[in-house]
Structures are given as structure tokens and as C-alpha cells.
DOVEXVEX-743783 format. One line per field, with one value per residue (C-alpha): residue in three letters; x, y, z. Coordinates in pm, whole numbers. Example, Ala and Ser with C-alpha at 12.3 -4.5 7.8 and 13.67 -1.06 7.14 Angstrom:
<pts>
residu: c(ALA; SER);
east: c(1230; 1367);
north: c(-450; -106);
up: c(780; 714);
</pts>
This chain:
<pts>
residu: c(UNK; UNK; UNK; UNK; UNK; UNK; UNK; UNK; UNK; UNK; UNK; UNK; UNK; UNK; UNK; UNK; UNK; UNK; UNK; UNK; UNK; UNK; UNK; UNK; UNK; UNK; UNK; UNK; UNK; UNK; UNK; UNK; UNK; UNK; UNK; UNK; UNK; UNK; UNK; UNK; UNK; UNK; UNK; UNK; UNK; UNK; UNK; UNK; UNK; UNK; UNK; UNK; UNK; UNK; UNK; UNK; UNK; UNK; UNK; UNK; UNK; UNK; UNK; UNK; UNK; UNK; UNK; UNK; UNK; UNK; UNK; UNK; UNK; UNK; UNK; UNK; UNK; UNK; UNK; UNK; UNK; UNK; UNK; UNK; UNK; UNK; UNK; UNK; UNK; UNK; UNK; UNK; UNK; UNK; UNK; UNK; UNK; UNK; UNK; UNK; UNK; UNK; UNK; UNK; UNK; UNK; UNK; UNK; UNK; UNK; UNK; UNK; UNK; UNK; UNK; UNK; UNK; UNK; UNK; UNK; UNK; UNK; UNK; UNK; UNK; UNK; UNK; UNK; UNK; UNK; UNK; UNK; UNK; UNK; UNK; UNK; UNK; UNK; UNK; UNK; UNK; UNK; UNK; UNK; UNK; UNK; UNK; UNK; UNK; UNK; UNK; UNK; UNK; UNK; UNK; UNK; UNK; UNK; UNK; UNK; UNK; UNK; UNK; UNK; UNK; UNK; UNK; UNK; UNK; UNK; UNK; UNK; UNK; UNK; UNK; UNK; UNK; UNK; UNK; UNK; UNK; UNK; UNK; UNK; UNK; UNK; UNK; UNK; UNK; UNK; UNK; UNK; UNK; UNK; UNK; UNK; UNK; UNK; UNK; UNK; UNK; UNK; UNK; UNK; UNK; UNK; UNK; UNK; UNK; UNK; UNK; UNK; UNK; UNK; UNK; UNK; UNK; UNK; UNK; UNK; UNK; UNK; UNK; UNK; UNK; UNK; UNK; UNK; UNK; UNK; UNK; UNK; UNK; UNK; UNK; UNK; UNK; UNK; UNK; UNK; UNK; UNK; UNK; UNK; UNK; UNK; UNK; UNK; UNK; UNK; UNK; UNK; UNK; UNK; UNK; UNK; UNK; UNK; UNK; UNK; UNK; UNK; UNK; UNK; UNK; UNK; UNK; UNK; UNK; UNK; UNK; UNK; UNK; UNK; UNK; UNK; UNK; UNK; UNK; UNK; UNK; UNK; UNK; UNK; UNK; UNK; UNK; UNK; UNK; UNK; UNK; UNK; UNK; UNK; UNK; UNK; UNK; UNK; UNK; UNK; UNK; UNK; UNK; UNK; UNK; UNK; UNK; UNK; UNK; UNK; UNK; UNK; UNK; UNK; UNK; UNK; UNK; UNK; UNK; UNK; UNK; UNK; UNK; UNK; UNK; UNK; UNK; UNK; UNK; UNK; UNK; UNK; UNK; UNK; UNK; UNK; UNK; UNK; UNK; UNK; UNK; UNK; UNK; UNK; UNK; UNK; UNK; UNK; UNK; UNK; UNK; UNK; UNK; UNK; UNK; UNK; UNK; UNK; UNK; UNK; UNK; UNK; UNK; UNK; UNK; UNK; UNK; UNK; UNK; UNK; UNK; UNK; UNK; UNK; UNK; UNK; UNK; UNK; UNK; UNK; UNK; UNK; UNK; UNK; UNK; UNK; UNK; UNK; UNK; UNK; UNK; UNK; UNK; UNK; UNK; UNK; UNK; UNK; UNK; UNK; UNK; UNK; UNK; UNK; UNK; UNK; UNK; UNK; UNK; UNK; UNK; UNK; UNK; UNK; UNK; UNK; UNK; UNK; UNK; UNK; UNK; UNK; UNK; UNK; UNK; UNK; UNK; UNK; UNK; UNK; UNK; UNK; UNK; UNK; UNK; UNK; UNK; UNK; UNK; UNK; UNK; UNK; UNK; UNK; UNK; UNK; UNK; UNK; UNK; UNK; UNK; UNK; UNK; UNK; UNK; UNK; UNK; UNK; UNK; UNK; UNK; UNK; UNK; UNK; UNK; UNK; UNK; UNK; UNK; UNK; UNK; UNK; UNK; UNK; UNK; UNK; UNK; UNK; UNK; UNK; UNK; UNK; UNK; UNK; UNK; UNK; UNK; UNK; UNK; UNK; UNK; UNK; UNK; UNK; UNK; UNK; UNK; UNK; UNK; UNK; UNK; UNK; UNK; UNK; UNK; UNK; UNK; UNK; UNK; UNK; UNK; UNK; UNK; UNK; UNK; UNK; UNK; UNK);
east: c(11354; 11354; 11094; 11013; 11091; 11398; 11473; 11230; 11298; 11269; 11007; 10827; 10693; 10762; 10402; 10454; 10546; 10281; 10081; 10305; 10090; 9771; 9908; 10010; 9699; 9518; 9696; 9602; 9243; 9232; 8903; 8759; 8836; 8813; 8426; 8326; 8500; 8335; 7976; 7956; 8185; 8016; 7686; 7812; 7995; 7688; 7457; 7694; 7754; 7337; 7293; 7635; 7383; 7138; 7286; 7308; 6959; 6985; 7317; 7148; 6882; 7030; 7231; 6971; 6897; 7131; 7384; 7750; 7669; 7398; 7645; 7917; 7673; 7600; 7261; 6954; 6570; 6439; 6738; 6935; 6670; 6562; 6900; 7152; 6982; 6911; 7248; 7332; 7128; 7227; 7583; 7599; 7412; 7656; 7944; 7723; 7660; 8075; 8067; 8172; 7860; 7960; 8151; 8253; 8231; 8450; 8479; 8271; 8259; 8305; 8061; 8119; 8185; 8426; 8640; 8592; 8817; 8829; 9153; 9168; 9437; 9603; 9458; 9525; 9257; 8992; 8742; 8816; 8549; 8360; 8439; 8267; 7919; 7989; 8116; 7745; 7915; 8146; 8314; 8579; 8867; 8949; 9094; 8910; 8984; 8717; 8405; 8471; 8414; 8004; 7866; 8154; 8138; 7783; 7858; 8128; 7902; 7630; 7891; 8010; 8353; 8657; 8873; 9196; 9338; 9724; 9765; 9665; 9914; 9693; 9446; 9643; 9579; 9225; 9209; 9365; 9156; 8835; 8929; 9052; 8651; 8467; 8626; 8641; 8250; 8151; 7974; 7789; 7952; 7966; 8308; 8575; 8742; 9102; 9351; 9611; 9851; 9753; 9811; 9776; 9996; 10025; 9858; 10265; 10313; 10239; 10342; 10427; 10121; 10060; 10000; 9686; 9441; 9577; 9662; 9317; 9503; 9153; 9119; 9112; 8969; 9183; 8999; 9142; 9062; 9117; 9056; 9055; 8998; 9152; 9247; 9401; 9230; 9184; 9555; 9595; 9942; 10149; 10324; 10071; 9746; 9521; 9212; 9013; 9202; 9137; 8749; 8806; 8939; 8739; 8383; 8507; 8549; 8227; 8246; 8479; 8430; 8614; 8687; 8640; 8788; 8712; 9019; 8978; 8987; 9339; 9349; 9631; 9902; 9957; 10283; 10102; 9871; 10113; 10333; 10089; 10410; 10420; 10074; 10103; 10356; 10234; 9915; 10058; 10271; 9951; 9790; 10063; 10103; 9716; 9776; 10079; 10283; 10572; 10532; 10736; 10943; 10845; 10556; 10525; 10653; 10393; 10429; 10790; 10842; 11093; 11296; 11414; 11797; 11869; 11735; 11700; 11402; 11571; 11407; 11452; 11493; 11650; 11517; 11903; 11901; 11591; 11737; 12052; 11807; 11670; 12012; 12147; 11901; 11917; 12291; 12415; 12784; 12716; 13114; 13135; 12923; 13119; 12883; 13133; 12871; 13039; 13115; 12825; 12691; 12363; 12230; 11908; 11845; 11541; 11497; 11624; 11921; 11925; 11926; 12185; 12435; 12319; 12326; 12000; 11733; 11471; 11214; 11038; 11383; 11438; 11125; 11170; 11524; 11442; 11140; 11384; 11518; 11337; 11197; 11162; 10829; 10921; 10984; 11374; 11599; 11952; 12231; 12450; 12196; 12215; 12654; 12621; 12366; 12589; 12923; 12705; 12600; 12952; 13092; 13465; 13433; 13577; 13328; 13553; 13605; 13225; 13173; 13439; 13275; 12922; 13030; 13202; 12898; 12649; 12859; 12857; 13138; 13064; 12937; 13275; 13575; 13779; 13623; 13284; 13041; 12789; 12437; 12115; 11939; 12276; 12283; 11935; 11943; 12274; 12070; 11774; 11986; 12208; 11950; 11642; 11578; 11253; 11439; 11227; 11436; 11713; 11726; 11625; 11924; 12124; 12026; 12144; 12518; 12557; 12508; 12817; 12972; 13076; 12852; 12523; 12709; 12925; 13261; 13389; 13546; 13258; 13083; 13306; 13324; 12919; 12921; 13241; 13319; 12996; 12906; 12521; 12518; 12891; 12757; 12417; 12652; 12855; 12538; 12321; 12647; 12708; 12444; 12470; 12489; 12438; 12702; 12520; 12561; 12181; 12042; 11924; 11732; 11960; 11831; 11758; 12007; 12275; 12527; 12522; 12161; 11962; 11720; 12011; 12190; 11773; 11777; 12174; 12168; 11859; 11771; 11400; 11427; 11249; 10904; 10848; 10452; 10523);
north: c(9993; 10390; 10595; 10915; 10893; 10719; 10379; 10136; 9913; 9560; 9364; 9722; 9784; 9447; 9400; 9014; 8959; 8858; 9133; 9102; 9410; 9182; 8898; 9076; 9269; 8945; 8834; 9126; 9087; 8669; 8630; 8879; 8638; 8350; 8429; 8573; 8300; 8040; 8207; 8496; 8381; 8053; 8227; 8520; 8312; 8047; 8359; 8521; 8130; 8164; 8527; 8422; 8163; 8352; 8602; 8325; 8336; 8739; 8698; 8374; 8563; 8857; 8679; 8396; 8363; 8616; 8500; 8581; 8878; 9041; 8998; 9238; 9526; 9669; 9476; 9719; 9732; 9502; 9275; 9619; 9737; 9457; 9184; 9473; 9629; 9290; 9149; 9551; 9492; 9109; 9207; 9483; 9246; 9001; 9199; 9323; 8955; 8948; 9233; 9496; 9711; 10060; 10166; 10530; 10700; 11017; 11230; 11191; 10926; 11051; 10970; 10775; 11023; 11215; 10895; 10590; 10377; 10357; 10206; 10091; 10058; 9957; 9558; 9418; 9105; 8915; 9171; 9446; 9388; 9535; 9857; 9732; 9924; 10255; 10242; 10119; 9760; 9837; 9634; 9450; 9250; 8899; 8580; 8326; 7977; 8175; 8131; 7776; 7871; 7807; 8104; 8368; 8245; 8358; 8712; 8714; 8638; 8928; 9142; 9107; 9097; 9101; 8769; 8737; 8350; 8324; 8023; 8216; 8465; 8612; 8684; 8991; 9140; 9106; 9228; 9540; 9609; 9541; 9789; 10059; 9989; 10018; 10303; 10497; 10399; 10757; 10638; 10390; 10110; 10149; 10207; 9921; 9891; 9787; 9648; 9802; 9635; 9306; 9117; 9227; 9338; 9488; 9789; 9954; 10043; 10036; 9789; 9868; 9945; 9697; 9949; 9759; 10064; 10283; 10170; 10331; 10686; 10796; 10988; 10809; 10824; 10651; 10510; 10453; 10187; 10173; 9912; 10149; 9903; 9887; 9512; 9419; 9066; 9181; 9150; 8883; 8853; 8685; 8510; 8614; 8404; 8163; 8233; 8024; 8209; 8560; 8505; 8351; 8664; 8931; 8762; 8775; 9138; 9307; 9551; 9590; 9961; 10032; 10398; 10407; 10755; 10873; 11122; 11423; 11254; 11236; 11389; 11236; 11492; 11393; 11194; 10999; 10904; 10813; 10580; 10372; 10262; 10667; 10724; 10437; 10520; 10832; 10792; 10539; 10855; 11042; 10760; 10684; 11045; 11062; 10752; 10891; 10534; 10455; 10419; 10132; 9968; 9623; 9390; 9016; 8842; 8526; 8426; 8601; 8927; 9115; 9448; 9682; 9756; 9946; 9725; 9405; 9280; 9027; 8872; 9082; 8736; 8472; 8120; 8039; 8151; 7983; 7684; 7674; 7730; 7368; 7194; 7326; 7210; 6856; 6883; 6909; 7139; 7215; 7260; 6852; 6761; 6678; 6702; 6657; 6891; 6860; 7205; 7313; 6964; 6919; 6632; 6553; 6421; 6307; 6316; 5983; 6095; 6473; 6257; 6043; 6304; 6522; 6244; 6299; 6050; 6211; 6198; 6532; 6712; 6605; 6699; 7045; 7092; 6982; 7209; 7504; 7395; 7473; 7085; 7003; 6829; 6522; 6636; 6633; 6959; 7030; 6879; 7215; 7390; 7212; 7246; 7608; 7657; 7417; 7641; 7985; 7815; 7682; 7988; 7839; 8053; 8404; 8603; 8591; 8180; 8137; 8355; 8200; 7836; 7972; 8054; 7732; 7555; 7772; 7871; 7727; 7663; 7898; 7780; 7967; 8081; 7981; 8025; 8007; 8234; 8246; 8301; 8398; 8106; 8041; 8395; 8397; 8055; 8211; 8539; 8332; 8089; 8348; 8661; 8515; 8726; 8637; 8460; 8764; 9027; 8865; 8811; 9154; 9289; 9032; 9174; 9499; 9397; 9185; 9500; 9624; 9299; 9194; 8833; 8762; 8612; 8701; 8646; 8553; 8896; 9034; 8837; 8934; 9239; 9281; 9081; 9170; 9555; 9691; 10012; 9844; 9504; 9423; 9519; 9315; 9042; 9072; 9140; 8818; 8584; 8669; 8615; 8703; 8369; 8311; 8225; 7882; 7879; 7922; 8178; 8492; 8814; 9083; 9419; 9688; 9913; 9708; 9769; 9391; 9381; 9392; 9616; 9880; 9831; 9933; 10185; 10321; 10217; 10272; 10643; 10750; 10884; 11211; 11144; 11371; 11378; 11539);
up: c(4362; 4265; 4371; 4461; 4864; 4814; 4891; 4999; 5302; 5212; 5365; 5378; 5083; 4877; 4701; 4746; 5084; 5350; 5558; 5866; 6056; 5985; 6138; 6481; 6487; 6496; 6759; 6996; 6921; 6981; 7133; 6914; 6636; 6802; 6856; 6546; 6355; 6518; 6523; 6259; 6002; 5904; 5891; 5676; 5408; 5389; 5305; 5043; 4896; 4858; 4700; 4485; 4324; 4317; 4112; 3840; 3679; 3593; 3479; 3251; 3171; 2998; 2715; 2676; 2309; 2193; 1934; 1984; 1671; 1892; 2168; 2024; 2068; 2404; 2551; 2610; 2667; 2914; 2980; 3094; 3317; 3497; 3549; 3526; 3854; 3994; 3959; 4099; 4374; 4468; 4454; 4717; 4918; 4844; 5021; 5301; 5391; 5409; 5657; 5402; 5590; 5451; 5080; 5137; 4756; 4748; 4445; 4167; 3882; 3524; 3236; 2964; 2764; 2952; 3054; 2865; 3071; 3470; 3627; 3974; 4216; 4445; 4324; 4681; 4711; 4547; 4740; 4533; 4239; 4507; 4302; 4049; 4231; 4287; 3940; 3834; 3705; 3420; 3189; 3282; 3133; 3240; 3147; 2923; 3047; 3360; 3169; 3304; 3646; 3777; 3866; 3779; 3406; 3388; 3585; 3284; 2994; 3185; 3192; 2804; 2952; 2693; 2730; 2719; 2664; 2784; 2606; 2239; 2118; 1930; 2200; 2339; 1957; 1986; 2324; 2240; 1935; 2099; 2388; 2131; 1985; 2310; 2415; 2100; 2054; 2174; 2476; 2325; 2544; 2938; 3060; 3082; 3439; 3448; 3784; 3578; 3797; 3665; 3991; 4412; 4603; 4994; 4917; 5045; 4661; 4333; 4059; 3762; 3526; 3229; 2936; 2850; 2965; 2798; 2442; 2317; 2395; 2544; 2884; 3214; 3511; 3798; 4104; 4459; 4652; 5044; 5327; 5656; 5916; 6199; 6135; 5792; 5685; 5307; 5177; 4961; 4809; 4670; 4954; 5240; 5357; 5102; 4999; 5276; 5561; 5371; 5367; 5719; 5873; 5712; 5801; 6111; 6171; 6290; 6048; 5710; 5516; 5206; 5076; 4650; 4549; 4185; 4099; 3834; 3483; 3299; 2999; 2810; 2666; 2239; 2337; 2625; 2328; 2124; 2353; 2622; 2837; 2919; 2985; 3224; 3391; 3430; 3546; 3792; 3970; 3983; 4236; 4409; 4525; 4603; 4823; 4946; 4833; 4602; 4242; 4145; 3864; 3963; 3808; 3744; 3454; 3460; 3806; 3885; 4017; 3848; 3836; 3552; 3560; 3268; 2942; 3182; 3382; 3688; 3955; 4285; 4452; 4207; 4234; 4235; 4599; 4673; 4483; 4735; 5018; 4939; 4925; 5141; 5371; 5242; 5347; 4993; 4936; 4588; 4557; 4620; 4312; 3997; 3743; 3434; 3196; 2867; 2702; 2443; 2448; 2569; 2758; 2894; 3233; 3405; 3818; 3868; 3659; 3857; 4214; 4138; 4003; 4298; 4592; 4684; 4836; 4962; 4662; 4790; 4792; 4436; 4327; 4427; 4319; 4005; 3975; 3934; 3625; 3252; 3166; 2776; 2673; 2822; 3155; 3095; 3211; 3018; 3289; 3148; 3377; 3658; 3610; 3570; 3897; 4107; 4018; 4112; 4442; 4497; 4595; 4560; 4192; 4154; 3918; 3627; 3618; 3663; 3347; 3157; 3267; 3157; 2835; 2771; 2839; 2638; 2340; 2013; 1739; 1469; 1092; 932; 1141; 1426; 1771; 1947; 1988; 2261; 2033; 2190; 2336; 2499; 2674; 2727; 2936; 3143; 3229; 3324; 3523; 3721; 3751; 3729; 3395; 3121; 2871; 2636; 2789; 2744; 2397; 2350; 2521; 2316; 2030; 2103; 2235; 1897; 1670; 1802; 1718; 1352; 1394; 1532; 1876; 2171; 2188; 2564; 2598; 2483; 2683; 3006; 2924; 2978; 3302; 3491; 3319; 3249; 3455; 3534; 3471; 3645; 3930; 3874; 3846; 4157; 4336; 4233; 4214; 4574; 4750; 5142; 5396; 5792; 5955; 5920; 5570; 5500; 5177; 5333; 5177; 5160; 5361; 5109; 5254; 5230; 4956; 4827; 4790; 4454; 4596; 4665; 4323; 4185; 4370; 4347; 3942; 3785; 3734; 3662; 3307; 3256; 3114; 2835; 2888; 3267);
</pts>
């Protein structure tokens, strides 16, 4: 990663990796926890599980009998007044009951007018709609398949929350033209409130802000949020405690405050209007200097965290590693496998199929293996993949014969002319396989290498020629194809300052472009 302090330590400031500080602050303070857990924290979460219900008829009561028309207009009268203040009320009491006993407000919140759209970070646990009441309950933005969930699906349909369905393409559309209509309503709809992030993290940096909030081109206001206990139990990341132990821990402090800091308003410059991946961006280095943390490049592609190296996103761990990890531990030398893939020929396998080319037995062991691997409709994974992940995890394979082999088994024969050609699913399926990379990204940087080239594929020198001899992505190459071992031949994470590691080819490759909105 590049950011403005210079390299980030790994393990420091990954936004995925579990609290470690909370952890061994926990354990200095056992009978502390010990006691409260066993007497306050029961209490507290049975009392929040009762004003959580409670909130349900006020929520209820505002959109009952209003059809979905009357809906897409901002509620007033009666049904503002009295359930907007009551589910107000219920809510702060709501967190109190938690043990969040104080919310320090610093700074001063913007009107409607002045700042359409609030955006919060860092997004670091499910607590953090907490910042929903100094901000007086603003719109939010969440997904759709929630209005299935008791309780919070009413708080959604109170809240005339915009909803966003992953599973429609042509939800993201609507999304972004109803938040281009609420904020450009002239303050005639409360503010929306974004976790620009789009996911939590640490709170030891910033991810990369999803240019959602700021497609409208309207000014922002960007909120801080802060958890300055002496005891971390908030964090809830990505690989860090579950949900249960989260609530567990925090009813069990005595007392949990939260700082909300409203910064000035930020007035977007005519090209930050123009282009929302630069207003992000910027706005993102404006709160990561207030909260004196990195602004990074990384963010989540579904639920993989990725890098950007040049016009490539790739996983900062690869599941390839994580893949030879699990064989390795089920004793398996991927280097004694002959898995006879047949060149551009695919063939479908299923897990009895995967074990029995693999030698493996344990049912759990091929269950996850096989996990790692794209599956079709019918469950079935392409055995070319499989070939092409055993050869990277072989090791026996200098860089230039594993390219060569993943080009024979991804290219195809080409309609008119001698030779193959390695076309863009093929590419896109070795880029995901090797780096971790969305297939999306992929094809868009295959796109771009073909119109140098006379045909809409990739020749294998052309091919080689990207992944051995290419200033950035050789070395992305070298660096994922070789991943660092113990001396007991078990996957480790590379430090950050090593000169192998991904994080130090970020950080030594990728140079911050200058932002023309600065």
C-alpha cells in the first residue's frame, strides 16, 4: 500500500486483520471481564433486545397506510413529530442500555442545505449507526434483501432508506439516480448518510472510498467517528471476533464513549464534480489526515480484499497461498500430482472427481480445496484450473515455463490463421487464478494490451512479454508466483518490508497520481 507516511507495516494497519491490541488488553483486565460478563452483560443486552422491539410500532406506525407513491416524498405532519422523536428517543436509549453512556459531538453538523450528503468514517463495527443521532437520523443507504430482517426492516421502511439489491444489475442505476434526486431536492429531503468505505475495517486506515456519495457532485460534509476507550471491544473486521463475542465484550465494559466529529463542509472543486472517483478520493485524504491514519488504495471486491497496481486490482493475499496452506497440511506435494489437463480443452470435474485426481480422503479437506476453485451451475470446477494452481504451488516451475504452461491451457486456436491466441475469458481466469484479480479487471486490462495487437487475443510472446518483461506487472508476477515458505514448507504472509512481498511491490510500484482537484 502507498500512502502518505510511507509504507505500512503489515499486520499494522491491514483493515481486515483481527484487533490484536483488543485481545491483549482483555487479557490484562480478566476479572474485570470475567465479572461484568457474567453479571452486567446479560442484563444490558436483554434490555436493548426489549427497547430494539419496542422501537417497532413507531417505525410501523409512520408508513402505515401510505402507498409506495406517497412514500417517494419525504413523510411530514404528525407521523414526523411524534415516531421520528420516539424512534430518536428509543434509540439513544438503545445504546445506553449497551454501555455506550456518553457520545461526545465535536464540531458542528451542517444543514441540509449547506451539505446534502454526510459520509462517515472510519466504518469499524455494527455499533457505528450510533451516528445516526447526533446526525438527527438521516437517510441512509442499505441493501434490499434487509427489509427481510424483523425489526431492522421496519427501522428501514421508517427511515425511507434507498435499497440497493446485489443480485439486480440494474439496482446500482436506480440507486444512483435516486441519490442524485434527494440531494439535489434543495433541502426538501433530510440528508443521506453514507460508510463510504462500504465495509469495516480496524479503524488503522482508510479503505478506499466507493464513489457512491459523491456521484450527485453536491457538497459534503465528512463525519469522524472514534471509540476512545481504554479497551478496544468495538472492532469488528473482517477476520477479527463474531458478532456474539463483539456485543459480549463491549456490554461488558463499565463504560463505552464514542467521539462523532462533524468536519467543515467540502465544497467540491468543478472537476471533483465532474469525476466522483476524484472527489472520493479526495475527500478520503481529508479524514485520514484529521484522524491522523493512512488513506489507502485498498477496498473489497465482494468479499475479497484487493490492491490497485497500475490498471489491476489483485488480492493482497491470493487464495492460491491460502489454497497451498490447506494441502499442504493434508500432506499433499502438489509437484507429485499428474493431473494430465489437456491443452485448451475443458473438462469438468466434480469433488469426487477433484479427490481422486488429488489423493485426498478426508471429505472436509476436499471440501475446502475445492471451494477455491470457480464451480459452474452444477457445482463442477474446470480441471485446467486445478492443473494450472497445482504447477504455481509446485514450485519445481521457473516463471517462464509456468507462463508458457498457462497459456497452453487457456488459449484457443484461432477462427483464420495459424496459431493460438489466448482471448479474454482465458486471461481473465489466469489473472484470477495466479493474483487473485476480479475477473472485471481483468478483462479490462485485456482489452487494453489487445489494441496494440493486430487480433482481439494474445499471442504467447505477448503474453510473456506482460508477465515476465513488463516494468509493473513482471514484478507482480515474480512476487505472487513465489510465495515465501518456513523452513517447514508451510504458506506464510510476507512482512511488508520485505522485498518479495506484495505489500512492498504496492508500495515500491504504484505511485499516487497527482489529483487534479488538490
Amino acid at each position: 500500500w502507498l500512502s502518505a507516511s510511507g509504507p505500512i507495516l503489515l499486520g499494522e494497519a491491514i483493515p481486515w486483520r483481527e484487533h490484536v491490541p483488543a485481545v491483549s488488553d482483555i487479557l490484562s483486565h480478566p476479572l474485570q471481564f470475567c465479572l461484568l460478563g457474567a453479571l452486567l452483560a446479560p442484563i444490558r443486552v436483554l434490555l436493548a433486545f426489549i427497547v430494539l422491539f419496542l422501537l417497532w410500532p413507531f417505525a410501523w406506525l409512520q408508513v402505515a397506510g401510505l402507498t409506495e407513491e406517497q412514500l417517494q416524498e419525504p413523510i411530514t405532519g404528525w407521523r414526523k413529530t411524534v415516531c421520528h422523536n420516539g424512534v430518536l428517543g428509543l434509540s439513544r436509549l438503545l445504546f445506553f442500555l449497551l454501555g455506550f453512556l456518553r457520545i461526545r459531538v465535536r464540531g458542528q453538523r451542517a444543514s441540509r442545505l449547506q451539505a446534502p450528503v454526510l459520509v462517515a468514517a472510519p466504518h469499524s463495527t455494527f455499533f457505528d449507526p450510533i451516528v445516526l443521532l447526533p446526525c438527527d437520523l438521516p437517510k441512509v443507504v442499505s441493501r434490499a434483501e434487509n427489509l427481510s430482517v424483523p425489526v431492522i426492516g421496519a427501522l428501514l421502511r421508517f427511515n425511507q432508506a434507498i435499497l440497493v439489491s446485489r443480485h439486480d444489475p440494474a439496482s446500482r442505476r436506480r440507486v444512483v439516480e435516486e441519490v442524485r434526486r434527494r440531494a439535489t431536492s434543495g433541502g426538501k429531503w433530510p440528508q443521506v448518510l453514507f460508510f463510504p468505505e462500504g465495509t469495516c475495517s480496524n479503524k488503522k486506515a482508510l479503505l478506499k472510498f466507493k464513489p457512491g456519495a459523491f456521484i450527485a457532485g453536491v457538497p459534503v460534509q465528512p463525519v469522524l467517528i472514534r471509540y476512545p476507550n481504554s479497551v478496544d471491544t468495538t472492532s469488528w473486521a473482517w477476520r477479527g471476533p463474531g458478532v456474539l463475542k463483539v456485543l459480549w465484550l463491549t456490554a461488558s465494559q463499565p463504560c463505552s464513549i464514542v467521539d462523532v466529529e462533524f468536519l467543515p463542509v467540502y465544497q467540491p472543486s468543478p472537476e471533483e464534480s465532474r469525476d466522483p472517483t476524484l472527489y472520493a478520493n479526495n475527500v478520503q485524504r481529508v479524514m485520514a489526515q484529521a484522524l491522523g491514519i493512512p488513506a489507502t488504495e485498498c477496498e473489497f471486491v465482494g468479499s475479497l480484499p484487493v490492491i490497485v497496481v497500475g490498471r489491476l486490482k489483485v488480492a493482497l493475499e491470493p487464495r492460491l497461498w491460502e489454497l497451498g496452506k490447506v494441502l499442504r497440511k493434508a500432506g499433499l506435494s502438489p509437484g507429485r500430482v499428474d493431473t494430465g489437463a489437456e491443452p485448451s480443452r475443458s473438462r469438468m470435474i466434480g469433488q469426487e472427481e477433484f479427490a481422486r485426481q488429488l489423493q485426498l480422503s478426508d471429505p472436509q479437506t476436499v471440501a475446502g480445496a475445492f471451494s477455491y476453485f470457480q464451480q459452474d451451475a452444477k457445482g463442477l470446477v474446470d480441471f485446467r484450473d486445478v492443473a494450472l494452481a497445482l504447477a504455481a504451488l509446485d514450485g519445481g516451475r521457473n516463471l517462464e515455463e509456468l507462463t508458457r504452461l498457462a497459456f497452453e491451457l487457456f488459449a484457443e486456436e484461432q477462427a483464420e490463421g495459424p496459431g493460438r491466441l489466448l482471448y479474454r475469458d482465458g486471461f481473465s481466469t489466469i489473472l484470477h487464478l495466479l493474483l487473485g484479480s476480479p475477473r472485471p479487471a481483468a478483462t479490462t486490462l485485456h482489452a487494453e494490451l489487445c489494441q496494440k495487437a493486430p487480433s482481439q487475443g494474445l499471442s504467447l510472446c505477448q503474453f510473456q512479454n506482460f508477465s515476465l518483461h513488463d516494468p509493473l506487472y513482471g514484478k507482480l508476477f515474480s512476487t505472487y508466483l513465489r510465495p515465501p515458505h518456513t523452513s517447514r514448507g508451510t504458506s506464510q504472509t510476507p512482512n511488508a518490508t520485505s522485498p518479495g512481498s506484495p505489500t512492498a511491490l504496492a508500495n515500491g510500484t504504484m505511485q499516487a497520481p497527482k489529483q487534479k482537484g488538490d
